[in-house]
C-alpha positions as CSV (number, residue, x, y, z in Angstrom):
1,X,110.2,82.4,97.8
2,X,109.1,79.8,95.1
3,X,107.0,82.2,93.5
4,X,109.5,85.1,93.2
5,X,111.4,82.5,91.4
6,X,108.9,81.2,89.2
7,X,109.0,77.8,90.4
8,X,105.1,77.9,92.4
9,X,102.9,76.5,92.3
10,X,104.3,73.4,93.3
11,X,102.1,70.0,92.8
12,X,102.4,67.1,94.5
13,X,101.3,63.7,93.1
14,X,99.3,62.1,95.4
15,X,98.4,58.2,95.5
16,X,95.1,56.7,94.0
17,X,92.5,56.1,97.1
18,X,89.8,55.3,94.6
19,X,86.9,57.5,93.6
20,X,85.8,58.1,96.8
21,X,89.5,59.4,97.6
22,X,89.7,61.7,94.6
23,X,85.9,63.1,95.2
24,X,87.3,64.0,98.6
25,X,90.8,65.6,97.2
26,X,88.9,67.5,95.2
27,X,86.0,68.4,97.3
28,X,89.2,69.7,100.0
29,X,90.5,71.6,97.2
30,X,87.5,73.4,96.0
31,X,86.3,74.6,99.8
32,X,87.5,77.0,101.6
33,X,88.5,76.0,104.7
34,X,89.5,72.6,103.5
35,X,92.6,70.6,104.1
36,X,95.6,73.6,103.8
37,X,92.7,76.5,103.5
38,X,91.6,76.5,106.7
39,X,92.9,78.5,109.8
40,X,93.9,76.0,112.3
41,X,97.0,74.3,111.0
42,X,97.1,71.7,109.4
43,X,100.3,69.9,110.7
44,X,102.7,72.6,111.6
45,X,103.1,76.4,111.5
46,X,105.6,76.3,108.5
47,X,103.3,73.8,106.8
48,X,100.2,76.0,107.3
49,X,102.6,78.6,105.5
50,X,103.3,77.0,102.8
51,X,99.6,76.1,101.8
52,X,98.5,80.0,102.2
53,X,101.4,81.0,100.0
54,X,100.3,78.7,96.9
55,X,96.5,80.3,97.1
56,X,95.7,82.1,95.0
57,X,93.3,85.4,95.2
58,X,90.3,83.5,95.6
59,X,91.4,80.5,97.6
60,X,92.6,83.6,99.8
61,X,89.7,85.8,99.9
62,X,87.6,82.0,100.7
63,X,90.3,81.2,103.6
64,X,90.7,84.3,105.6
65,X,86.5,84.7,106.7
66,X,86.4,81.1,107.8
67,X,90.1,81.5,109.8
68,X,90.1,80.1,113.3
69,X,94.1,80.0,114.1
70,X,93.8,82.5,116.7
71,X,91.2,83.3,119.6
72,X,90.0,87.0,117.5
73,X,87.8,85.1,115.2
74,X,85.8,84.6,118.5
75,X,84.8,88.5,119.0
76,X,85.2,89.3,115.5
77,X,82.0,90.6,113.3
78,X,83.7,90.0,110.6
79,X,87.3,89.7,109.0
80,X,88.5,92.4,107.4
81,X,90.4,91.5,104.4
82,X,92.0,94.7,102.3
83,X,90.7,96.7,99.7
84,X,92.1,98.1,96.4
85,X,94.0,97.7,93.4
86,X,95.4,94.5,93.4
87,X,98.4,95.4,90.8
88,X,98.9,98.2,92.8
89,X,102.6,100.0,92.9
90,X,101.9,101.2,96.4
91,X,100.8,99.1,99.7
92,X,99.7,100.9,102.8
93,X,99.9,98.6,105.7
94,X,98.0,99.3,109.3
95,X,97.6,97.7,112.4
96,X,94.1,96.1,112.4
97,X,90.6,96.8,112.4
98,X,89.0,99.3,114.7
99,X,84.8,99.2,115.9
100,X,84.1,100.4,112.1
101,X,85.9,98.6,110.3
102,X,85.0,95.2,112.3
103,X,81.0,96.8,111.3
104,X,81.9,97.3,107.6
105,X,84.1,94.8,106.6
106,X,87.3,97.6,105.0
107,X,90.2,98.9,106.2
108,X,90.7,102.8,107.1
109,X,86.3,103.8,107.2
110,X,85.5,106.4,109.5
111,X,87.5,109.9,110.3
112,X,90.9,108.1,110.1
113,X,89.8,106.9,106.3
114,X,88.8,110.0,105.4
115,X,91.9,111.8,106.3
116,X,94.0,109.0,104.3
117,X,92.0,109.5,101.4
118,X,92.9,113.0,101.3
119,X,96.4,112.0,102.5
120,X,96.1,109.8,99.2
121,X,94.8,113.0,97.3
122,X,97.6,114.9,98.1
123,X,100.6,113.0,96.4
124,X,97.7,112.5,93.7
125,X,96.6,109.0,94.6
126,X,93.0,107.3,95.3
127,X,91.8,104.5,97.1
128,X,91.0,101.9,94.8
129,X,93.0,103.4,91.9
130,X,97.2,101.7,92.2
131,X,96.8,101.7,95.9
132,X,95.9,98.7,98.3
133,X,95.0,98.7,101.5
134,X,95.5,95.9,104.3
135,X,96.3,95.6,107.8
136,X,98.6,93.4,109.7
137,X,95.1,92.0,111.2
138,X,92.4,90.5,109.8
139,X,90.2,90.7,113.0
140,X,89.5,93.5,115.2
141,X,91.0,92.7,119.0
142,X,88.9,93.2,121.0
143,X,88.6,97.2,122.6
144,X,91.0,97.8,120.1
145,X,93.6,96.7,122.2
146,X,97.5,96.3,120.9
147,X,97.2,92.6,119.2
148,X,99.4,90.5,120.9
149,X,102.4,88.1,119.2
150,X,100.5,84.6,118.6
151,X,97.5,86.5,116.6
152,X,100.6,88.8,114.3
153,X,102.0,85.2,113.5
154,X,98.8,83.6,112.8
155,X,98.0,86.1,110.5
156,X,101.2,87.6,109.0
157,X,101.1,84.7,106.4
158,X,97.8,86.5,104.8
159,X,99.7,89.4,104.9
160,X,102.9,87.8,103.1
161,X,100.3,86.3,100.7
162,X,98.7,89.7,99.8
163,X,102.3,91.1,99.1
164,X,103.1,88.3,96.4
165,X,100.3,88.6,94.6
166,X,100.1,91.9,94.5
167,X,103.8,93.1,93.5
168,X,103.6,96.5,95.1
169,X,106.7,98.7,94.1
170,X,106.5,100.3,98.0
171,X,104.9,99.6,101.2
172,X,103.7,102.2,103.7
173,X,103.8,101.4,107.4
174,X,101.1,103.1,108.9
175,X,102.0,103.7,112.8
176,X,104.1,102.3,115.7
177,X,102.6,98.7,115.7
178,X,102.3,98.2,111.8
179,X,105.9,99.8,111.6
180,X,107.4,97.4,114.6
181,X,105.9,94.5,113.4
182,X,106.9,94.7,109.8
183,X,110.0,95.5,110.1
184,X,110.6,93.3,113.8
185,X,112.2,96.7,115.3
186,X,110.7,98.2,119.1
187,X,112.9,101.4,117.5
188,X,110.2,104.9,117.7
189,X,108.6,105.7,115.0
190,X,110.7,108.7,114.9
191,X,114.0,106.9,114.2
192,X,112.0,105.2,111.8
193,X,110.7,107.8,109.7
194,X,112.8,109.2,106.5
195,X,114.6,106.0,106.0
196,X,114.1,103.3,103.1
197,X,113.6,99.4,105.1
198,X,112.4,96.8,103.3
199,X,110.0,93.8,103.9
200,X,109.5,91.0,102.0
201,X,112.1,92.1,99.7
202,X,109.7,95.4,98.8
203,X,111.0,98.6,99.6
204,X,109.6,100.4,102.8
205,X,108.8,103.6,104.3
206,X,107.5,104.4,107.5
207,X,104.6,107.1,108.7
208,X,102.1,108.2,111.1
209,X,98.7,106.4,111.0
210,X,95.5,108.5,110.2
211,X,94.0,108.1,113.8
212,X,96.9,108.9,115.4
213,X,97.4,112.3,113.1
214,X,93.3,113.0,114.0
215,X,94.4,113.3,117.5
216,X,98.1,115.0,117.3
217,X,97.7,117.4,114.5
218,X,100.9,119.0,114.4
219,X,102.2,115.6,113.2
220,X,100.2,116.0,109.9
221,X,103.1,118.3,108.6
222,X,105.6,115.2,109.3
223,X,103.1,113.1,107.4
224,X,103.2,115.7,104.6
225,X,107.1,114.8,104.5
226,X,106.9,111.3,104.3
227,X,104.3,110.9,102.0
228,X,106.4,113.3,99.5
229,X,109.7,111.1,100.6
230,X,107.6,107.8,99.9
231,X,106.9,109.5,96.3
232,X,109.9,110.6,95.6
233,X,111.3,107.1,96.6
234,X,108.5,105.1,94.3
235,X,109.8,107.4,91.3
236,X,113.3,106.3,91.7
237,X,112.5,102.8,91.9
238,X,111.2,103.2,88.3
């Protein structure tokens, strides 16, 4: 909220310890992983918070890899971060990594990627090109199982992050979980779908996710819709 109102970052003036003090500010500052930078909280949840939403992209892409808050970074290969444009107008949003994307370290690889790229195609878009790509999840649960409520809230402030440094005109929920999480709703994605929510003060539209279209193909037609309402709805904003 500081930020949206120009008044981040915020510094605090902290008393001399000596040199050995200031090497060691310093040193905490520059690692990642150090002092606020590191998964496990530092004092409390909101304080924890607050010190991932001053980083900036780099202190971000250095704290997420080493992030221990929740029991995923046990099974994890690797975190999976987001991919993309990062001035993009358009954020699409998933739930969290599957098998490949654990192996390759991106979001959407695979059969489901594929079909979102030529999802993307279609309304004239391109991975990479004012689109990014994230996931509610950094870290793959294990047998891709639904991820549960202590590992969305240890994350979700990565998430948050991503969406203030990035500025994204519209987000795209991709499936029931990234859809119920993001907007805090058990509603179907039915009843979702075709209606403008919002998140983090960004406008928000709601669709089927890639995977779940690969297996239910007469829902790729719905997808067609939203993806042409989600376009329609980015050029009014403008």
């Amino acid at each position: 909220m500081l930020a949206e109102m120009g008044l981040a970052p915020v510094w605090r003036l902290r008393a001399d310890r000596g040199a050995r003090g200031g090497e060691e500010t310093r040193a905490a500052r520059a690692e990642p992983g150090a002092a606020g930078e590191r998964g496990a909280a530092p004092g409390s949840a909101a304080e924890r918070e607050a010190t991932i939403m001053r980083m900036d992209w780099d202190a971000l892409k250095r704290a997420v890899p080493v992030c221990t808050a929740c029991e995923l970074h046990k099974s994890r290969t690797q975190t999976v971060f987001g991919v993309g444009d990062q001035r993009a107008e358009w954020l699409l949003v998933g739930e969290a990594p599957g098998a490949e994307e654990d192996r390759l370290g991106e979001p959407f690889v695979g059969q489901a990627g594929k079909l979102l790229d030529a999802m993307l195609a279609a309304i004239d878009l391109k991975r990479g090109e004012n689109v990014y790509i994230a996931n509610v999840l950094k870290c793959r649960p294990p047998g891709n199982r639904n991820p549960e409520a202590h590992e969305v809230a240890q994350c979700s402030p990565y998430l948050l992050r991503q969406i203030a440094l990035i500025r994204p005109k519209l987000i795209v929920a991709m499936g029931r979980f990234a859809a119920q999480t993001l907007l805090n709703s058990d509603a179907s994605i039915a009843s979702l779908r075709g209606t403008v929510h919002r998140f983090a003060g960004v406008p928000l539209i709601v669709t089927y996710h890639p995977a779940y279209l690969l297996r239910n193909l007469p829902d790729k037609a719905k997808a067609w819709h939203d993806l042409l309402f989600a376009r329609r709805t980015l050029r009014s904003l403008k």
